[in-house]
VEXDREN-2710 file (C-alpha; in Angstrom, 1 decimal):
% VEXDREN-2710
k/r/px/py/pz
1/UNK/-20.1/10.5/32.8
2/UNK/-16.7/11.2/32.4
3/UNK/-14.4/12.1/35.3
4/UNK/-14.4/15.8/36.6
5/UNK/-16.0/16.7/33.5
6/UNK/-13.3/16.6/31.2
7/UNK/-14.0/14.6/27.8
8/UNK/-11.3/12.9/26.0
9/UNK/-10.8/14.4/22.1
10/UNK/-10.5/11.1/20.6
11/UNK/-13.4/9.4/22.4
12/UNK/-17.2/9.4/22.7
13/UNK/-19.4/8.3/25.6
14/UNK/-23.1/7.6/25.3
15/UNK/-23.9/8.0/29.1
16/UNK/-27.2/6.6/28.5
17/UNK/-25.9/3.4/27.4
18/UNK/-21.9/3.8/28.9
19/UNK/-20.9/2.4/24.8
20/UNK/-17.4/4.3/24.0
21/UNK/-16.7/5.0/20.9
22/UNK/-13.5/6.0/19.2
23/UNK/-13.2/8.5/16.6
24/UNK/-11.7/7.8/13.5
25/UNK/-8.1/8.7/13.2
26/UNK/-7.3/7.6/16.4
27/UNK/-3.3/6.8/16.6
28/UNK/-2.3/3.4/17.8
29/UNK/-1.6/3.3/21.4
30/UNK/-2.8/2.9/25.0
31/UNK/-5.2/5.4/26.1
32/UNK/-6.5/5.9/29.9
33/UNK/-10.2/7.3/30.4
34/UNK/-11.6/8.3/33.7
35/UNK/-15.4/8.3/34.4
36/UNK/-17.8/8.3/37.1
37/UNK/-20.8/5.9/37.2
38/UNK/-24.1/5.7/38.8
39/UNK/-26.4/2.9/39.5
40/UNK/-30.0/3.3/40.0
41/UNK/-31.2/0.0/41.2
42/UNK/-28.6/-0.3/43.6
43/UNK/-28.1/2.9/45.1
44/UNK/-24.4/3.8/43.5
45/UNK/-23.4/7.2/43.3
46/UNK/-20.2/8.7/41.9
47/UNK/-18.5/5.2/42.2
48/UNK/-14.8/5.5/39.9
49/UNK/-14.3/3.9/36.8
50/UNK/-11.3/3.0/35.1
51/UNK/-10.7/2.3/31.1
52/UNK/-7.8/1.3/29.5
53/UNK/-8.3/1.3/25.9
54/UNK/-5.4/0.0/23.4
55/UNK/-5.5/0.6/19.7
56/UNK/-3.7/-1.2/17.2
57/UNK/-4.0/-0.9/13.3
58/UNK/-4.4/-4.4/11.5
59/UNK/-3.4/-3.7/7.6
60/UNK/-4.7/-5.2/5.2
61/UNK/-1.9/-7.3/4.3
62/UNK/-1.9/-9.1/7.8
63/UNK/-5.9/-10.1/7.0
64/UNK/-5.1/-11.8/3.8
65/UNK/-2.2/-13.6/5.0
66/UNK/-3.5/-14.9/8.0
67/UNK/-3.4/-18.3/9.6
68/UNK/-6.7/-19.7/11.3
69/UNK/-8.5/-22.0/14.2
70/UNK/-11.2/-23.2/14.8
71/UNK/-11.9/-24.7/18.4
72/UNK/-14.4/-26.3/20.3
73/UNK/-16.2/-25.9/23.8
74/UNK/-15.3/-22.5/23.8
75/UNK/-17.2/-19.5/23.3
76/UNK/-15.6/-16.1/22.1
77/UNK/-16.3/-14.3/25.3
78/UNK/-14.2/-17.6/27.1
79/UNK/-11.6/-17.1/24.9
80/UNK/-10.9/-13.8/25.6
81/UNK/-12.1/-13.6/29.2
82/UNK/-9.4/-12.3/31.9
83/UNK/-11.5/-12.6/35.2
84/UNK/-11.2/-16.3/36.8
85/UNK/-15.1/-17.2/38.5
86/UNK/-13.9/-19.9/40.3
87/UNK/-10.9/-17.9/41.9
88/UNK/-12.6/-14.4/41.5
89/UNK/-9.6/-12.8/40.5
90/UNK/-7.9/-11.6/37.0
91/UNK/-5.7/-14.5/35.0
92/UNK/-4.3/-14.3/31.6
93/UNK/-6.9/-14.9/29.0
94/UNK/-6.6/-17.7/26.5
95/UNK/-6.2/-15.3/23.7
96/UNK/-2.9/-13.8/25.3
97/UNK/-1.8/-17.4/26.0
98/UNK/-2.4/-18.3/22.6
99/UNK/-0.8/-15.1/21.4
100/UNK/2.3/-15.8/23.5
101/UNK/2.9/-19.3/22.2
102/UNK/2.6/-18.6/18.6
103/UNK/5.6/-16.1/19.0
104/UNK/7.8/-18.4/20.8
105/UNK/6.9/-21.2/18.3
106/UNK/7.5/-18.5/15.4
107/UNK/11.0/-17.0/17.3
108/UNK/9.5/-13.5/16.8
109/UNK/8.6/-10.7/19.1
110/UNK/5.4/-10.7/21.3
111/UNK/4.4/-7.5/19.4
112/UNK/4.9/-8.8/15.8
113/UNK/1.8/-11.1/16.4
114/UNK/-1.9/-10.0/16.7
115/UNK/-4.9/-12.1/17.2
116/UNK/-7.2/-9.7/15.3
117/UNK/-10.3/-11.7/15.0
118/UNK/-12.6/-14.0/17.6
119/UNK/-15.8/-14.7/16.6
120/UNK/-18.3/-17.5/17.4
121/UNK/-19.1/-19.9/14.7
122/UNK/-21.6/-21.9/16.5
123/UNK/-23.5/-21.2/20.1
124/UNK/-24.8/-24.8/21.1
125/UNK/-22.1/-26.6/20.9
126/UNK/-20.3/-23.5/21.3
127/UNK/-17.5/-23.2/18.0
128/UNK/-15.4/-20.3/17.8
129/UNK/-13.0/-19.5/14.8
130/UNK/-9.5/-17.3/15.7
131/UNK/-7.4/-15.6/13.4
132/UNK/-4.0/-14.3/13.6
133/UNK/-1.1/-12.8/11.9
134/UNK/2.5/-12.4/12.4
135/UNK/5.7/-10.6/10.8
136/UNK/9.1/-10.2/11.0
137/UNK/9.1/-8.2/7.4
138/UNK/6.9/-8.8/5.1
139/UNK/3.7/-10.9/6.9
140/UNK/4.3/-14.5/7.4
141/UNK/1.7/-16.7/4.5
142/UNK/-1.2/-18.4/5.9
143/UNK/0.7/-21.8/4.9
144/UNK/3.4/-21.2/7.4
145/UNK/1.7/-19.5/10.0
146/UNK/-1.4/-22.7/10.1
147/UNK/2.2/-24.9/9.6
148/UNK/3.6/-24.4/13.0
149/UNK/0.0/-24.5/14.7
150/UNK/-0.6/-28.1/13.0
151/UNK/3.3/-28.7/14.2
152/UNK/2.8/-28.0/17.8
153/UNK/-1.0/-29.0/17.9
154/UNK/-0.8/-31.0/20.8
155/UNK/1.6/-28.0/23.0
156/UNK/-0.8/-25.5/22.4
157/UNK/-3.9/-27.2/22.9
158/UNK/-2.2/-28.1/26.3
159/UNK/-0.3/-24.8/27.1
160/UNK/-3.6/-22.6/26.0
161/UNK/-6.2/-24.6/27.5
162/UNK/-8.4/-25.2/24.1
163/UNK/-9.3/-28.0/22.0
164/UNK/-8.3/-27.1/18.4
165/UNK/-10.5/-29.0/15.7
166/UNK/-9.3/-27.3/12.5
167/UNK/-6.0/-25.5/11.7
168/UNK/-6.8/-23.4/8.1
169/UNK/-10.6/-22.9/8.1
170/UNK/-11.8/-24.5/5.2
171/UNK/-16.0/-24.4/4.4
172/UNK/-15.1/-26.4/1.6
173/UNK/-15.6/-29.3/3.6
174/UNK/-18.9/-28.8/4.2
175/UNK/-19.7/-27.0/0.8
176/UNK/-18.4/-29.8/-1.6
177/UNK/-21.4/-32.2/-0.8
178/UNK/-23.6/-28.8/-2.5
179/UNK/-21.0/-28.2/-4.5
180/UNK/-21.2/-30.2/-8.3
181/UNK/-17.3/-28.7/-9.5
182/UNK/-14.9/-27.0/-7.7
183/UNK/-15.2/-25.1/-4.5
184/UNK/-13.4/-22.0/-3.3
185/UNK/-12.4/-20.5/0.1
186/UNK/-13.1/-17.0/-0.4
187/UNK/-12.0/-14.4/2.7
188/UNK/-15.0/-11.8/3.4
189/UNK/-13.4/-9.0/5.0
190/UNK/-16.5/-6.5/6.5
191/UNK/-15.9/-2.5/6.6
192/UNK/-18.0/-3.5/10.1
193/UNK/-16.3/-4.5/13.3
194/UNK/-16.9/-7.8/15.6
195/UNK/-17.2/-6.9/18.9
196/UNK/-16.9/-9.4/21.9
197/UNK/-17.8/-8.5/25.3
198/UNK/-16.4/-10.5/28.3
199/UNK/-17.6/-8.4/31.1
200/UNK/-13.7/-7.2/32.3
201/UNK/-12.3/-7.1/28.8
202/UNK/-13.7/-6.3/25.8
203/UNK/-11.9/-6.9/21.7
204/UNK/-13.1/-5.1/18.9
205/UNK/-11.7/-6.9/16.0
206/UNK/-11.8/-7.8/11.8
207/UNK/-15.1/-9.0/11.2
208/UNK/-13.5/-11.7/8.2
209/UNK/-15.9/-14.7/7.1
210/UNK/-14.7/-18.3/5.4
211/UNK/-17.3/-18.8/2.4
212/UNK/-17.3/-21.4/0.8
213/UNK/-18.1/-20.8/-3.3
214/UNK/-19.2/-23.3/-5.6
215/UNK/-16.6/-21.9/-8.3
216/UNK/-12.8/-22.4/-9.5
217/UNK/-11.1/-19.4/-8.0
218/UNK/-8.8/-19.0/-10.8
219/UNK/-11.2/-18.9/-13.0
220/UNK/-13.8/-16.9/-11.6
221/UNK/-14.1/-13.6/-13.4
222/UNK/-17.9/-12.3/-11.9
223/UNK/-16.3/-10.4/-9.4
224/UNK/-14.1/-7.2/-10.0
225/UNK/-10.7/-7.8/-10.2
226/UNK/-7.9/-5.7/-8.3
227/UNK/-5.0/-6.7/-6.0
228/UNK/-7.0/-5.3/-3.1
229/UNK/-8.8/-9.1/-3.4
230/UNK/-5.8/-10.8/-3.6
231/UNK/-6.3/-12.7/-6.5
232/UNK/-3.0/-14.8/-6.4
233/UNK/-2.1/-18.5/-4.6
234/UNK/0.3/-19.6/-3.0
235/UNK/2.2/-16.4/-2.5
236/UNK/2.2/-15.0/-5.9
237/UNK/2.6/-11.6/-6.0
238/UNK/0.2/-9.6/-7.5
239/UNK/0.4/-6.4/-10.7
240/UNK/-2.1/-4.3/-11.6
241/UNK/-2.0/-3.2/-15.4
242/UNK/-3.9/0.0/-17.0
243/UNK/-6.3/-2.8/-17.9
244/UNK/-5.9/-5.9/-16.3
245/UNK/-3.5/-7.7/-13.6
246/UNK/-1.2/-10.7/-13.4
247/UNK/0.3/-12.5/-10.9
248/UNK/3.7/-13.4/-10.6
249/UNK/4.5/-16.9/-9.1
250/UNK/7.3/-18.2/-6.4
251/UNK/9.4/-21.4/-7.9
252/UNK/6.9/-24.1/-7.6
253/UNK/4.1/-22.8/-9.4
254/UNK/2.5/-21.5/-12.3
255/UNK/-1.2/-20.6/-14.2
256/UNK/-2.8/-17.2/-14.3
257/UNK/-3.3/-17.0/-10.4
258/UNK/-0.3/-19.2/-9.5
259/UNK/-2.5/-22.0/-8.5
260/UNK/-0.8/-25.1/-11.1
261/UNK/2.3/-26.9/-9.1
262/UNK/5.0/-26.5/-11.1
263/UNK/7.5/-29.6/-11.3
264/UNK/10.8/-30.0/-13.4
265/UNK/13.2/-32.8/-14.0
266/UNK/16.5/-32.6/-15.0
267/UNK/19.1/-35.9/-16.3
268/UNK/20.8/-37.4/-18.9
END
């Protein structure tokens, strides 16, 4: 129950369960909440309890251009985990070592880069795929940000303590033996959150899914088409018409959705 009585307005507690939720609308920021808890099986009354909760919008823009992991041997709740079992005490989790590196590698500022999204791929062998973003102004494109982690493999595999088996999730590996033509990495971004609890620390993040389509992207017109999808490769920026869009390409490429290479050759 919460501390001296005395609510907070922008969050919820189930003292049933102890879940917090947050309202909607909440402002980004750090927010402090007192309670007191009780424990029936072992005899625990009024014992303090601290929360700190930090909120920080992820737009839409930094989903779609983000870069991605995927790693081995490590479950979500490791990677985010701040309390050390063999030393009982609190360390810096993986994710915040892996946060830190990414903006020293990019020369930007700690706060410019969020890890937004841990979830576990696989339980037994555990698999976990990360995602992360980063901006100076606009975002940085998945090509660059998954270009500097393929770059420095090695540094962060040894300076974060993981074991990195894909840079740029791609289920079209797996998809193209089922697949007869082209296959697609579509981004499935859920209204729904991911939730990972490590005990001490807890991440609610962008529930976002790597499926892999048996379809030609640029040519696949069974879904609805806006620039809220983001229809266009390889930067391309995309225009909604009364009727239609269109994508307009960086030097280097062309087609309806920017996804030709575009080469020219100039002589005498």
């Amino acid at each position: 129950y919460w501390d001296n009585n005395e609510p907070h307005a922008r969050f919820k507690l189930n003292e049933d369960t102890g879940m917090i939720s947050m309202k909607h609308g909440t402002r980004n920021g750090k927010y402090h909440l007192k309670f007191k808890v009780f424990d029936r099986k072992h005899t625990q009354n009024n014992m303090q309890a601290n929360v700190t909760v930090t909120v920080k919008e992820i737009p839409h823009e930094a989903v779609v251009n983000s870069g991605s992991v995927r790693i081995a041997g490590l479950t979500d709740e490791d990677f985010i985990r701040i309390w050390d079992y063999k030393t009982q005490s609190l360390s810096t989790s993986k994710a915040d070592k892996f946060k830190e590196k990414l903006a020293e590698l990019l020369n930007t500022e700690l706060d410019n880069v969020d890890v937004f999204s841990v979830q576990l791929h696989h339980k037994n062998p555990p698999i976990t795929d990360v995602r992360f973003s980063a901006h100076g102004s606009p975002y940085y494109k998945p090509v660059r940000l998954n270009g500097i982690v393929l770059m420095h493999r090695e540094d962060i595999e040894k300076d974060v303590g993981i074991n990195i088996t894909m840079v740029g999730i791609d289920e079209c590996l797996y998809e193209n033996q089922n697949c007869e033509g082209s296959c697609t990495n579509v981004l499935e971004i859920s209204a729904l959150p991911y939730m990972v609890n490590a005990n001490k620390t807890s991440l609610v993040g962008v529930r976002v899914d790597t499926i892999g389509e048996c379809t030609c992207g640029a040519r696949n017109f069974t879904k609805e088409e806006n620039c809220y999808n983001s229809p266009c490769y390889n930067g391309g920026r995309c225009i909604e018409k009364r009727y239609s869009l269109s994508c307009s390409c960086p030097a280097g490429y062309n087609g309806p959705r920017c996804q030709q290479t575009a080469r020219s050759f100039r002589g005498k």
